[in-house]
C-alpha positions as CSV (number, residue, x, y, z in Angstrom):
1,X,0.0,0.0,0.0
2,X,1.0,3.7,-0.8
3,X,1.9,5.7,1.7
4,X,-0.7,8.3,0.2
5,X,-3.6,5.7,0.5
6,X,-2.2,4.1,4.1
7,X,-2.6,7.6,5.1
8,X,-6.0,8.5,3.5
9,X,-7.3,4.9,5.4
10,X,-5.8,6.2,8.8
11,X,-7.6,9.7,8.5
12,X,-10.7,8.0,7.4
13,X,-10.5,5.9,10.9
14,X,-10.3,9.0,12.8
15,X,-12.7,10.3,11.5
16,X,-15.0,7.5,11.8
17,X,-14.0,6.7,15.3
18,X,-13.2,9.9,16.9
19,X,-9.5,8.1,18.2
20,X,-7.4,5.3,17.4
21,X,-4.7,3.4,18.7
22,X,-1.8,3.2,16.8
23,X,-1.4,-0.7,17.2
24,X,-4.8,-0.9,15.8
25,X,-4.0,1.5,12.9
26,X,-1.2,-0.7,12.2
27,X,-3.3,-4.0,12.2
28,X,-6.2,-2.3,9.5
29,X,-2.9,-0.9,7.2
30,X,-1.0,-4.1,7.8
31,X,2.4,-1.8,8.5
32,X,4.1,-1.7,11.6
33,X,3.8,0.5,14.3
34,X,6.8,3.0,13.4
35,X,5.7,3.5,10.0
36,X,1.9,4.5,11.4
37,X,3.2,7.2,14.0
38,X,5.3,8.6,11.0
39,X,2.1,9.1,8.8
40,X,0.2,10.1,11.7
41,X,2.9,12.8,12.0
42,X,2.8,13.8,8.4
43,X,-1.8,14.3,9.0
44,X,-0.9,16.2,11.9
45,X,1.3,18.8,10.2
46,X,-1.3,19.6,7.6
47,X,-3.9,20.0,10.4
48,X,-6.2,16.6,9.8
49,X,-5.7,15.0,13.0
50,X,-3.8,15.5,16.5
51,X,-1.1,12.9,17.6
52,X,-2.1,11.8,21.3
53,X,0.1,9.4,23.8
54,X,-0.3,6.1,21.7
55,X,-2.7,7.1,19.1
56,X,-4.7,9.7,17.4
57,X,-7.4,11.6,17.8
58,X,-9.7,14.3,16.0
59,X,-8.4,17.4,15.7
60,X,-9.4,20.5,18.3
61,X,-8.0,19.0,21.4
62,X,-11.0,17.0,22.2
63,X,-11.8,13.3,20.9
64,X,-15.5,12.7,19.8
65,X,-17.1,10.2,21.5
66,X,-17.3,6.8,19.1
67,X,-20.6,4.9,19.0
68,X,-20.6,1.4,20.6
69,X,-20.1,-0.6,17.1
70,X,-16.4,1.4,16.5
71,X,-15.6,1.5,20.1
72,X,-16.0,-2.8,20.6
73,X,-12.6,-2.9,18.2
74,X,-10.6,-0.5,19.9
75,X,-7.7,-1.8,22.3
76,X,-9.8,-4.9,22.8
77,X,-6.6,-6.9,24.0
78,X,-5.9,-4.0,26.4
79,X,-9.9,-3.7,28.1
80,X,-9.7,-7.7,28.5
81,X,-6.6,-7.6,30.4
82,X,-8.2,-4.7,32.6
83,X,-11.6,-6.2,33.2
84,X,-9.4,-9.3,34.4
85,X,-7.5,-7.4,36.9
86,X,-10.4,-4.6,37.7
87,X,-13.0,-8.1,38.6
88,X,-9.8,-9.3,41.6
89,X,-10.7,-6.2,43.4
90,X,-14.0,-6.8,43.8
91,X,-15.1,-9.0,47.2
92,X,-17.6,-11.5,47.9
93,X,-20.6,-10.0,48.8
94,X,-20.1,-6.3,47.8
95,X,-22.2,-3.7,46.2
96,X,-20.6,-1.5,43.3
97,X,-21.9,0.6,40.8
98,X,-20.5,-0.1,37.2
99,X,-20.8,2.7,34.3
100,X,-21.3,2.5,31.2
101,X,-18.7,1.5,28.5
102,X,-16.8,-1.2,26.7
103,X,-14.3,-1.7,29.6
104,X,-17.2,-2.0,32.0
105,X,-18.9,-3.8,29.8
106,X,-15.9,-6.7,29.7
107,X,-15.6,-6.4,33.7
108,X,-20.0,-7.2,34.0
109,X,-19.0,-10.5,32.3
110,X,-16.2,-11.3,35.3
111,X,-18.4,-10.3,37.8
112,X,-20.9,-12.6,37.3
113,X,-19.1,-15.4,38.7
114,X,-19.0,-13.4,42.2
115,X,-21.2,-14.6,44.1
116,X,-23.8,-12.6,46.6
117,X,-22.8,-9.3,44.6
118,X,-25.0,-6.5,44.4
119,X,-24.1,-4.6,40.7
120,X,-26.2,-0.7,39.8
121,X,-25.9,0.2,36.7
122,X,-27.2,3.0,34.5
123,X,-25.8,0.5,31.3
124,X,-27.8,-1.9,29.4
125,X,-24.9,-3.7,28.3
126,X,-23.4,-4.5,31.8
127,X,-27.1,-5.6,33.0
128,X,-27.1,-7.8,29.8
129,X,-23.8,-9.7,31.0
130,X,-25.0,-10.1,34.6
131,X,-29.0,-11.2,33.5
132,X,-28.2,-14.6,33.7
133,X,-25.7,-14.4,36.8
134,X,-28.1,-16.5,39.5
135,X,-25.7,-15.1,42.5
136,X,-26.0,-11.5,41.2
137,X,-28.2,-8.7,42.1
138,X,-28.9,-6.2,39.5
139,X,-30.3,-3.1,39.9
140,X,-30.9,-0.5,36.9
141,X,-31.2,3.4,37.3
142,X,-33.9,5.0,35.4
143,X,-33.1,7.6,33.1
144,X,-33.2,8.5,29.2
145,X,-32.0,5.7,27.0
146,X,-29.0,7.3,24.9
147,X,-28.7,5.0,21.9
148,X,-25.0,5.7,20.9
149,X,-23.7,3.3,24.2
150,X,-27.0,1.7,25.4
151,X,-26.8,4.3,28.9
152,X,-29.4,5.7,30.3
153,X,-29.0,9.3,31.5
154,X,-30.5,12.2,32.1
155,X,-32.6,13.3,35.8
156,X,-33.9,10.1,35.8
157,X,-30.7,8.6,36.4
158,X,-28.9,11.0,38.1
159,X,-31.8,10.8,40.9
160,X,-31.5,6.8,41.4
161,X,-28.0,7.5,42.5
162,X,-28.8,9.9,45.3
163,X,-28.9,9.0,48.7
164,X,-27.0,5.3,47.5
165,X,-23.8,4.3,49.0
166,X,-21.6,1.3,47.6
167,X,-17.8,0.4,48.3
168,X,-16.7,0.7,45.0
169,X,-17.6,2.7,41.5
170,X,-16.2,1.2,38.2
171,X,-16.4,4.1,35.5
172,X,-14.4,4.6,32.3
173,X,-14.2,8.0,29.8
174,X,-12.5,9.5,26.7
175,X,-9.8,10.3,28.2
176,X,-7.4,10.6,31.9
177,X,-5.2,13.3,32.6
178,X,-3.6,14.1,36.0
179,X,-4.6,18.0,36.0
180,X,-8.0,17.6,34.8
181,X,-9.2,14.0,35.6
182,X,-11.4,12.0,33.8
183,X,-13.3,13.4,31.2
184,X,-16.2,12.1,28.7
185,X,-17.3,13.8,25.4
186,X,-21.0,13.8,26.4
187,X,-22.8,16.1,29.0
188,X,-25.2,13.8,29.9
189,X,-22.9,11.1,30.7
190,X,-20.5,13.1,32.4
191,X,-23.5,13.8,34.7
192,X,-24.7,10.4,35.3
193,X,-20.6,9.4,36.4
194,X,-20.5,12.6,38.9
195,X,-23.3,11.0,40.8
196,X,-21.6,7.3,40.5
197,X,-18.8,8.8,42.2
198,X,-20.7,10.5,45.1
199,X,-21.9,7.5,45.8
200,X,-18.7,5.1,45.9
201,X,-15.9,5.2,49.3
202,X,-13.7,3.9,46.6
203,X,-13.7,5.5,42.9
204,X,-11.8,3.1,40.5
205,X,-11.3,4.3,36.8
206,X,-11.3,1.5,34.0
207,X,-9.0,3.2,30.8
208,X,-6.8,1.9,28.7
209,X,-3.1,3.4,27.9
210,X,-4.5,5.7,24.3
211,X,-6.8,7.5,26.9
212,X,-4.1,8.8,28.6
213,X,-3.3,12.5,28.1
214,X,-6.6,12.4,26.1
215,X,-9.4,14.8,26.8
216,X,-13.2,15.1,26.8
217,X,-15.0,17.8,26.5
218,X,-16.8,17.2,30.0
219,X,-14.8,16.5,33.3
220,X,-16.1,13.3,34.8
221,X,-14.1,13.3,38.0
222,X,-11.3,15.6,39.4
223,X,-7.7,13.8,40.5
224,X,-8.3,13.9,43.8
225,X,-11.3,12.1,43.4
226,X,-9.9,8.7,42.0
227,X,-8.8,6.4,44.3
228,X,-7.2,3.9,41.8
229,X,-6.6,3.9,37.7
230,X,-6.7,0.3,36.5
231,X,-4.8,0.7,32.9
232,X,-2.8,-1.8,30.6
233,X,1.1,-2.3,30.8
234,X,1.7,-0.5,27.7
235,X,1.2,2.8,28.9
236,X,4.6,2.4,30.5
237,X,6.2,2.2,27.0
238,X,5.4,5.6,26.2
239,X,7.6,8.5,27.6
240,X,4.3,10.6,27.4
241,X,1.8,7.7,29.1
242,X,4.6,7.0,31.6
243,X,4.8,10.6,33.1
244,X,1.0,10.9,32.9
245,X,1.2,8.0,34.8
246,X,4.1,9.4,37.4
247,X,1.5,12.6,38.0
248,X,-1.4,11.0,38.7
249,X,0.5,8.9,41.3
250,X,1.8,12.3,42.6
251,X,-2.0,13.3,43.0
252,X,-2.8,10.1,45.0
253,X,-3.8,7.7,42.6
254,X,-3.2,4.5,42.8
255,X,-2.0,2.6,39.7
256,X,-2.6,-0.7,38.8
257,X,-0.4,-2.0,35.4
258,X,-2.5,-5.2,33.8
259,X,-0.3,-7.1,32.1
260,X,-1.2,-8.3,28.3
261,X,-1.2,-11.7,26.6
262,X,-0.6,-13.4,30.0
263,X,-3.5,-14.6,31.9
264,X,-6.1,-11.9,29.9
265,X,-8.5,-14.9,29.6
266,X,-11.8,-12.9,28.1
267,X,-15.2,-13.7,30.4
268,X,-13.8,-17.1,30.4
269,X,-11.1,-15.5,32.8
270,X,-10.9,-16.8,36.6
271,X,-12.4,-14.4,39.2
272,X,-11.0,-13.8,42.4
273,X,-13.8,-12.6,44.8
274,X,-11.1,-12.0,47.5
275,X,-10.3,-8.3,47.5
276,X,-6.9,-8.9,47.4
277,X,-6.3,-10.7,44.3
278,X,-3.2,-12.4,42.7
279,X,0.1,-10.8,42.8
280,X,0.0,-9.0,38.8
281,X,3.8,-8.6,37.8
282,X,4.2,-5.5,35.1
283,X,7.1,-7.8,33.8
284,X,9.6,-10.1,35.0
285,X,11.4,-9.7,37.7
286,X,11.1,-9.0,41.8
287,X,9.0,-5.9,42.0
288,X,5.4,-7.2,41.7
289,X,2.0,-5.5,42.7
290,X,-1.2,-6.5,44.3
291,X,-4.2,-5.0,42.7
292,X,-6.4,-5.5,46.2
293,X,-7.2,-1.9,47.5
294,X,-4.4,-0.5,49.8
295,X,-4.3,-1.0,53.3
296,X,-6.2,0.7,55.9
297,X,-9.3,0.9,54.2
298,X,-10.8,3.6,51.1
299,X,-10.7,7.0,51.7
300,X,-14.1,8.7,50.9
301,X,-14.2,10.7,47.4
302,X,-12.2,13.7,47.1
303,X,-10.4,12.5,50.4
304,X,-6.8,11.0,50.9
305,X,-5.1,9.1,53.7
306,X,-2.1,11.5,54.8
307,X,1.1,10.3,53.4
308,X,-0.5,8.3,51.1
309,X,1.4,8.0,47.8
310,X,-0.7,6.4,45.0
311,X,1.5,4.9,42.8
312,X,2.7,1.0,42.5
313,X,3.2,-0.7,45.7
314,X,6.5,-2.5,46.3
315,X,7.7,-4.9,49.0
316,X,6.1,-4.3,52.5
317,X,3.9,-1.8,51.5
318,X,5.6,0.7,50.3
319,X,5.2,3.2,47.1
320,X,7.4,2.9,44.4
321,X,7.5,4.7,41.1
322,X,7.6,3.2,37.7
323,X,11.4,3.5,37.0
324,X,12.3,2.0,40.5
325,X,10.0,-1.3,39.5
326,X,12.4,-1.1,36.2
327,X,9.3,-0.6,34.2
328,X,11.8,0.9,31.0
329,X,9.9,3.7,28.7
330,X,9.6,4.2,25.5
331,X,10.1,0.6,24.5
């Protein structure tokens, strides 16, 4: 393929998804990875798309939302391996709100396996993957049905959520950044997540490594509001992701790393109700993680233990940042 037409079939993805990764721009043009960024950086210098950490996006600094049909393709590798690691923090018996979203949707189909679990949801999809979980209780806000990603919004659902208190909120976005938050491209939906959040001691955000440095138009949660980012290992092979990653763990976030094409089993993966969960190495070696929540309990949203440093966890508890777990950028 020409490099004018590989480029022409990269814009038209943009522009049909709102933002793509570059593996899976490389996969659809059947080039490599290197060759992509380098047409992605000739688009971006006559204007027709912005380069983000790991992908692209529209241009204007903020990525349109994708409807459910483009969004199933993107990073699908990536939101398995998260929705494996994301379902070990959940316990036996809990109560959790889920939002709406692919990466959500992929963690519904883990948690159905958990038994006496109580799961609110404003999302069709993730009530569609728990319907037929016999040990699951399922309870759906009310709300306006918005047909792009099968949520329902609006007052409806926004007044569910009041006055509800759960241990844990799963919610995902367009894009993470450490000095703005989450962030979503839709009003409505940004809405719906604000009163998830309120509603969680422990707010745990579901995003793969293209979303980082990304931005929606609407800010879903502040910084200090997340209590831990579950996100895939690659983020840590981008200079860019990796400092993203470095600031948000200097605002109190907790990062977990999920590690790809090792144990990222699809809905078929094994589930572990504990709260603690298997020991998740980034890569080989001696510094390993937990992904059960840290010690001492959640802090409420907004709220922070003091001292508390949210970045990977080392041995006997204590905080480490990527480069001292050897996690090597820019691979």
């Amino acid at each position: 393929m020409f490099a004018a037409e590989r480029r022409q079939l990269i814009l038209e993805m943009v522009r049909a998804n709102g933002a793509v990764s570059l593996r899976e721009l490389a996969r659809v043009v059947q080039t490599s990875e290197v060759t992509v960024r380098r047409d992605v950086r000739a688009l971006e210098a006559e204007g027709l798309l912005d380069r983000r950490h790991g992908g692209a996006v529209l241009p204007g600094g903020f990525s349109r939302e994708p409807g459910y049909p483009q969004k199933t393709h993107l990073s699908a590798a990536e939101k398995s391996a998260i929705a494996d690691l994301a379902a070990s923090l959940v316990e036996e018996g809990d109560a959790v709100v889920v939002g709406a979203g692919t990466t959500t949707q992929e963690l519904a189909r883990r948690l159905a396996r958990v038994p006496g679990l109580t799961v609110v949801t404003n999302s069709l999809l993730v009530a569609q993957a728990l319907a037929h979980a016999n040990r699951v209780e399922v309870v759906m806000t009310g709300g306006t049905l918005r047909g792009s990603n099968y949520a329902l919004v609006g007052s409806g659902a926004e007044q569910a959520l009041q006055g509800l208190r759960v241990t844990k909120a799963f919610i995902s976005g367009s894009g993470l950044t450490a000095e703005r938050g989450l962030s979503t491209a839709n009003m409505l939906s940004a809405s719906v997540d604000r009163a998830m959040v309120l509603a969680a001691a422990e707010v745990i955000v579901l995003a793969d490594h293209t979303k980082l440095g990304a931005a929606g138009m609407f800010q879903t949660v502040a910084t200090d509001a997340i209590t831990r980012l579950v996100t895939d290992e690659q983020a840590t092979a981008d200079d860019a992701t990796a400092r993203e990653l470095d600031a948000l763990a200097d605002c109190g976030v907790q990062i977990d790393l999920a590690p790809l094409g090792g144990g990222a089993g699809g809905s078929d993966a094994p589930v572990h109700g504990t709260g603690s969960g298997p020991v998740h190495q980034t890569q080989p070696g001696p510094m390993a993680r937990r992904s059960g929540p840290p010690p001492g309990g959640a802090p409420l949203p907004g709220q922070r233990r003091p001292g508390a440093h949210g970045g990977p966890v080392g041995p006997g508890g204590m905080p480490v940042r990527l480069a001292e777990m050897g996690l090597q950028r820019g691979r």
